[in-house]
N, C-alpha and C positions, 0 to 999 in steps of 0.2 A: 282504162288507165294507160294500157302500153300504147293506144295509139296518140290520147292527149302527150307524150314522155316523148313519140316520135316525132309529135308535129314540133317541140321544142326543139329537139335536135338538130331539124332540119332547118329552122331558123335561122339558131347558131350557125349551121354549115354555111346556108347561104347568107352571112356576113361576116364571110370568111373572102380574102381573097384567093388563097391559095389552099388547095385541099387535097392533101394525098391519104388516099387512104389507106389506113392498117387492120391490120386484125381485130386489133381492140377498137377501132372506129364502126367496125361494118355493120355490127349487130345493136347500135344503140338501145336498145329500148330492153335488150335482153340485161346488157349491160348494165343499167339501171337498176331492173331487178335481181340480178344476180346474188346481193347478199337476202334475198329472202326465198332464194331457190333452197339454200341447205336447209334453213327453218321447215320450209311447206314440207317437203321431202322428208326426212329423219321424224318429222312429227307423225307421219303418218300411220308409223305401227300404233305408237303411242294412241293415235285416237282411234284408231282399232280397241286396243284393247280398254279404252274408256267406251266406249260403242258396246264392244262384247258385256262388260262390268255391272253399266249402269244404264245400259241401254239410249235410243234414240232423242230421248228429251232433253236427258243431260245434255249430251253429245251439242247438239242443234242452240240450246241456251249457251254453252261458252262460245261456239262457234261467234252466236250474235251478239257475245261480249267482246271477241277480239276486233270484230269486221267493225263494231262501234266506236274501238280504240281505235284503229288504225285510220276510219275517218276524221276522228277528233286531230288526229296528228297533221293530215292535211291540211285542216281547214287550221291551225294556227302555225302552219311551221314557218309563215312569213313573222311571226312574231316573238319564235323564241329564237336564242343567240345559236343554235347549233342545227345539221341538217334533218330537220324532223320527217321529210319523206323517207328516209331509207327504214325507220323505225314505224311508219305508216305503210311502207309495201311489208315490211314484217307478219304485222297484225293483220291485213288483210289476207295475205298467202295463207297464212296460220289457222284466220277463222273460215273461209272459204270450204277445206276438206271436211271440218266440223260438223257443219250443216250439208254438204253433198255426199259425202259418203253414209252417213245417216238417213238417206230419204232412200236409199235400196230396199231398205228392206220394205217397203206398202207394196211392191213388186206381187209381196204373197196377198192384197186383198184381194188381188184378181187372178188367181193360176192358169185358168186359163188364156188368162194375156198378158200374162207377167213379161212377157215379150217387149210387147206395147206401152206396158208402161215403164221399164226399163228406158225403152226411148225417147218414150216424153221427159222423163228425168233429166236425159244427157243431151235433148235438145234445149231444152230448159237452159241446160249449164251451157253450151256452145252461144245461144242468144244470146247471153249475159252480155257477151262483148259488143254487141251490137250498140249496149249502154251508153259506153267509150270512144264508139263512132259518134253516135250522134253527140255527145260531147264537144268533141272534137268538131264537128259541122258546126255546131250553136257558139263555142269558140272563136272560131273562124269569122262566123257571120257577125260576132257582136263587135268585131275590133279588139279581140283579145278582151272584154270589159267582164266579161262573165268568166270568173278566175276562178279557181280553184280549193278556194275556201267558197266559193257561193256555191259548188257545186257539190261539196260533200256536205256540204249542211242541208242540202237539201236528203242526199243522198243516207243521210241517219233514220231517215222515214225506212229501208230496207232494213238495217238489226233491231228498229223496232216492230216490224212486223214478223220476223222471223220469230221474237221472242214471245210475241202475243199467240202464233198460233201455235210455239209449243206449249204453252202454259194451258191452251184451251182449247183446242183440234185435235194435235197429233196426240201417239199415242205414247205410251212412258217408256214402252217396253217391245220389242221388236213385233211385228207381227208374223204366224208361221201361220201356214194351211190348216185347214181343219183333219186332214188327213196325216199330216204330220205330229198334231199335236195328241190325234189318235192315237197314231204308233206308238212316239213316246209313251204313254201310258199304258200301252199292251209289253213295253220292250222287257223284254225278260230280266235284263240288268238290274232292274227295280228291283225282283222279287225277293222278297223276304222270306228263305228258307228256313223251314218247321225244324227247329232241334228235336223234338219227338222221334226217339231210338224206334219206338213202337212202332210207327206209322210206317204204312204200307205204300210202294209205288205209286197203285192207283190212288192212293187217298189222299196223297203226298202231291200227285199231278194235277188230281179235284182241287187241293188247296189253292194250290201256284195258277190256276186258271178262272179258281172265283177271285182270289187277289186283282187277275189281270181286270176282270169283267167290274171288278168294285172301282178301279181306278176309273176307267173307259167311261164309266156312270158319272161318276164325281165329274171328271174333264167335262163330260155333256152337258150337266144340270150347269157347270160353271158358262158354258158357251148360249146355253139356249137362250137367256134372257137379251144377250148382245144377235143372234144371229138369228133365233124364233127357231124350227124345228130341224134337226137336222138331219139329211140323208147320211148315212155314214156312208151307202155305198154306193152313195156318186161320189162320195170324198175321195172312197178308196179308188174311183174308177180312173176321178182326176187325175189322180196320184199313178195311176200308171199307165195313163193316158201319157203324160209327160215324160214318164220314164220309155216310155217306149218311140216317140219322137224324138227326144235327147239321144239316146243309144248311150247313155253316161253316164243321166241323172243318177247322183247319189251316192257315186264314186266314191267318195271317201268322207260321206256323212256319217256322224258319232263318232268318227277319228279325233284325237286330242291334234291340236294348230304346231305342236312337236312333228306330230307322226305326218302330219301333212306337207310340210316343206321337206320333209326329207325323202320326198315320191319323184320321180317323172315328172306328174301332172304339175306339178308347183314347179320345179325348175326349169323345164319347157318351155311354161307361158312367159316365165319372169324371164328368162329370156328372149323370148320374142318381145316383148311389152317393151323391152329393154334398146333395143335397138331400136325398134316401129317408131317408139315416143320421142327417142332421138331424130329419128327421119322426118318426126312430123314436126317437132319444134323446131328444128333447124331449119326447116322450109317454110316454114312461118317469120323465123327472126330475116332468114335472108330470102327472100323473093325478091325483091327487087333489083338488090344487089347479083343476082344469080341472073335474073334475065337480061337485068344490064351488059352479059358479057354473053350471054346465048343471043342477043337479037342485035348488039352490037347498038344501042341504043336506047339515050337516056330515056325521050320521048314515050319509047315504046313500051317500056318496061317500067314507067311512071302508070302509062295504062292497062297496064297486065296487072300493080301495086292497086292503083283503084279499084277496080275491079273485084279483086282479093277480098279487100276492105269490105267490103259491102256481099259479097256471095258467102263467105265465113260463118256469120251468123245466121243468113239465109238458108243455109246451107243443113243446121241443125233443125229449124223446120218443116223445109221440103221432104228430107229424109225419114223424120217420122213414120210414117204410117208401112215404108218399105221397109224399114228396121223390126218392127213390130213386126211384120207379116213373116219373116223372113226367121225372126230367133223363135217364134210359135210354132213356125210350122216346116223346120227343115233340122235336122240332127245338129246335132255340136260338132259331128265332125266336114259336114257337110259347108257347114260356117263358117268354119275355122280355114277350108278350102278357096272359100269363096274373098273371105282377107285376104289371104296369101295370093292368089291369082289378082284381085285385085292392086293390091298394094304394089305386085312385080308391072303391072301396067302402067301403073301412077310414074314410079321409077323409072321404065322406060321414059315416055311423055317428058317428063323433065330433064331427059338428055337430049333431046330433037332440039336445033336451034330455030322454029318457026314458031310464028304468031297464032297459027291454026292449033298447036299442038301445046302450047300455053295454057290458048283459053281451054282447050280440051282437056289439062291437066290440072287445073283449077275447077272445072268443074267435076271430076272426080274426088280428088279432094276434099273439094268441102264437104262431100254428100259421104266418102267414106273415113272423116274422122269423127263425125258421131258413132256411125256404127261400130268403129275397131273401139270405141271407149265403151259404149254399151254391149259388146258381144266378149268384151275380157269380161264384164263385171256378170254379169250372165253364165259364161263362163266358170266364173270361180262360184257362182250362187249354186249352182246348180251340182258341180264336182266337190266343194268342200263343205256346202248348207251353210246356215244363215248363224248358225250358232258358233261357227269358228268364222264366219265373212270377215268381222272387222281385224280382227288380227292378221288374217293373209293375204289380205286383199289388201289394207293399208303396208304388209311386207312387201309387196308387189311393186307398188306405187309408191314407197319408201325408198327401196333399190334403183328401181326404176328414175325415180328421179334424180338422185344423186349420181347416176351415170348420164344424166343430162348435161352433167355438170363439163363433158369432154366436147362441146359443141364449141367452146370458145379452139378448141384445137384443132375441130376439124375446119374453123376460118381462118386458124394460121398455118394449116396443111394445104386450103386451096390457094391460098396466096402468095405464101414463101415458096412452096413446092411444086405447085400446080401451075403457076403464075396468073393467079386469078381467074383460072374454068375451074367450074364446079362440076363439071361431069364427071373426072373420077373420082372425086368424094361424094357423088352419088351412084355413082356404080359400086362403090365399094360398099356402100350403106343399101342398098339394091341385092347384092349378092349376100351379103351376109344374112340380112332378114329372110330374103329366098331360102338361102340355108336351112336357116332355124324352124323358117315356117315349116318346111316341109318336115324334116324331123318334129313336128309336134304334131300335124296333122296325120303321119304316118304312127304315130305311138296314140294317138285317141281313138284311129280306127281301126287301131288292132284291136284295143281295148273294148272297143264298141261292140265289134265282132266276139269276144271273150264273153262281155257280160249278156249278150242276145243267146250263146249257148248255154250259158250256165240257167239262165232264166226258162228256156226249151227243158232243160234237164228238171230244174223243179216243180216245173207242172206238169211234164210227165211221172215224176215221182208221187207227185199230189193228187197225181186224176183219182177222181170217184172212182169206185166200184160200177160198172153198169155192166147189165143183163141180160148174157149173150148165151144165143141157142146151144144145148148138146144135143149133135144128131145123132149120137150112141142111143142115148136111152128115150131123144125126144123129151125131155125136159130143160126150163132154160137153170142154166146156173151160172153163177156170178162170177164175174171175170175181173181180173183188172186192168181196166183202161188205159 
């Protein structure tokens, strides 16, 4: 949609004779959408905690009720008296997070590549725009004849299949690990203490631990007939298989979505999220505009904008299979390194005024805005579990986007004040994420560091008994490990 909203624009401009541009000119297509940025944004705790409530089915069917209105708005707003696109990018922004933040959680069918699939998710979503290209190519080529009602009508085939496969695929209700769903059932918090004044310690701790062994049975017999036999202890093994690659996992699972925003871990990322998302939309609304004044040419910065267009979605792709490798198999704090060194690269590259450091700059880009959106949501899956996801994570991307909302300021800072270079409202947006990153990176790996001793200390607390010689008397006697 924002690239069909650009090619308009650019139209208009060019049957303009004379074109000075403003602040409010440079970013068209953000412009555009701008009244359904507070909608998509403020909705997002909201369908957090419709996510957390009623789980992923619900979630995903209104999703592909809104994307369906907001098509239907399209396709007649040449025929009602008032402008029915702005009420169509509404319900599209609206249903969109509905259906994508909802398909996180299948992440747990596979744990050990929950990684991977994370990334097919958020390449999935970056393709999407790819839609919009080719639109906008088949626009072009047909003589403008292939409008914009011919193309959402076609385009309802999408909230109708989305709505089919919740009704008959997905699942109703989140999915969690089998080792997760173990625990739960062993977790002490359940147990139902014996009022029996009589009852004895030991008899009292036999009780609280057939309890535990009754639930863990029930949880089994419910799983076997979906999953056939289960190993519990490759479940558990999974299970802390990933905790011990993460350095994090689990941080602040069973915590209430209260107790979790008000930690570090929560205000850290939301601010990094906060700025990053800033830097990456604002380099998206203004690329052309930005190397128009770094290359000192229209031409050239017409071909850095095509370019763009087309590696963007390509981009979500390519990066697959590296995103997957990369969140499986390297710590959270190791990833969260690897953003921030990146991203401060990216920012460089986009202060360089050459063509070589362009395309080099676009091709980072595209390959590390999947991963920074799949290594947040990873991120928070992993630090705050699946059972508070939709509330924190749509807090995240709640905040986060409504401070998107300052990008219309940073094009009237580089232009009233800067006089049209963007290099220091990208140094500025450069240093600051720099900032942030490192203070989040340097508080995860403390953390990491904290939870790798505490976990050394409980299994030296837990070791067995084993059977170690006395050379006194020559007989072995039992030691503790």
């Amino acid at each position: 949609m924002e690239s069909w909203r650009e090619t308009n624009e650019e139209n208009r401009a060019s049957n303009t004779l004379t074109f000075n541009p403003i602040p409010e000119q440079t970013t068209p297509a953000s412009a555009q959408r701008k009244p359904a940025i507070p909608t998509e944004t403020s909705r997002a705790k909201r369908i957090g905690t419709i996510l957390d409530r009623y789980g992923p089915r619900v979630s995903g069917i209104v999703g592909s009720g809104f994307i369906a209105l907001g098509a239907i708005f399209f396709i007649f707003a040449s025929k009602v008296p008032f402008d029915a696109y702005v009420p169509g990018y509404l319900f599209l922004a609206l249903g969109g997070p509905f259906v994508y933040i909802s398909s996180f959680q299948l992440s747990n069918c596979f744990p050990r590549h929950s990684g991977l699939i994370l990334a097919l998710l958020t390449g999935a979503f970056d393709t999407s725009s790819a839609i919009f290209l080719a639109y906008r190519l088949i626009y072009q080529a047909s003589g403008e004849t292939f409008t914009p009602q011919k193309f959402f009508s076609i385009y309802l085939v999408v909230p109708l299949f989305i709505l089919l496969a919740e009704l008959f695929i997905m699942p109703s209700r989140s999915y969690n690990t089998v080792a997760d769903i173990i625990a739960d059932a062993e977790d002490p918090s359940r147990d139902v203490i014996p009022r029996n004044p009589n009852m004895t310690d030991q008899a009292r701790e036999d009780y609280l631990r057939d309890q535990r062994q009754s639930r863990r049975q029930s949880v089994m017999s419910e799983m076997t007939p979906l999953l056939g036999k289960i190993d519990v202890d490759e479940a558990h093994r999974d299970r802390e298989r990933k905790k011990q690659i993460s350095g994090v996992w689990g941080a602040l699972h069973g915590r209430s979505a209260l107790h979790q925003i008000q930690t570090p871990w929560f205000v850290l990322i939301t601010l990094f999220v906060m700025f990053q998302m800033l830097r990456i939309n604002y380099f998206v609304a203004t690329v052309r505009k930005q190397y128009e004044a770094l290359l000192d040419s229209h031409v050239l910065a017409k071909q850095v904008n095509d370019v763009f267009d087309v590696a963007l979605p390509l981009g979500g792709v390519l990066s697959i299979p590296f995103i997957g490798l990369i969140l499986d198999n390297l710590s959270t704090p190791v990833t969260l390194s690897v953003l921030v060194v990146t991203a401060t690269a990216i920012g460089v590259l986009g202060c360089l005024p050459y063509l070589s450091a362009a395309y080099l700059n676009i091709f980072f880009f595209v390959i590390y805005r999947p991963f920074y959106y799949t290594a947040v949501s990873d991120y928070a899956a992993k630090v705050f579990g699946f059972y508070t996801f939709g509330k924190v994570y749509g807090l995240i991307i709640c905040v986060s986007g409504l401070f998107n909302l300052t990008q219309s300021g940073l094009d009237a800072l580089r232009f009233r004040v800067f006089g049209n270079d963007p290099v220091p409202v990208n140094v500025i947006l450069l240093s600051t994420v720099l900032v942030v990153g490192l203070a989040l990176v340097g508080y995860v790996y403390r953390q990491s560091l904290k939870s790798a001793r505490n976990l050394l200390e409980v299994e030296a607390e837990g070791a067995a008994e084993s059977v170690m010689p006395d050379v006194t008397n020559g007989h072995a006697t039992p030691r503790s490990g």
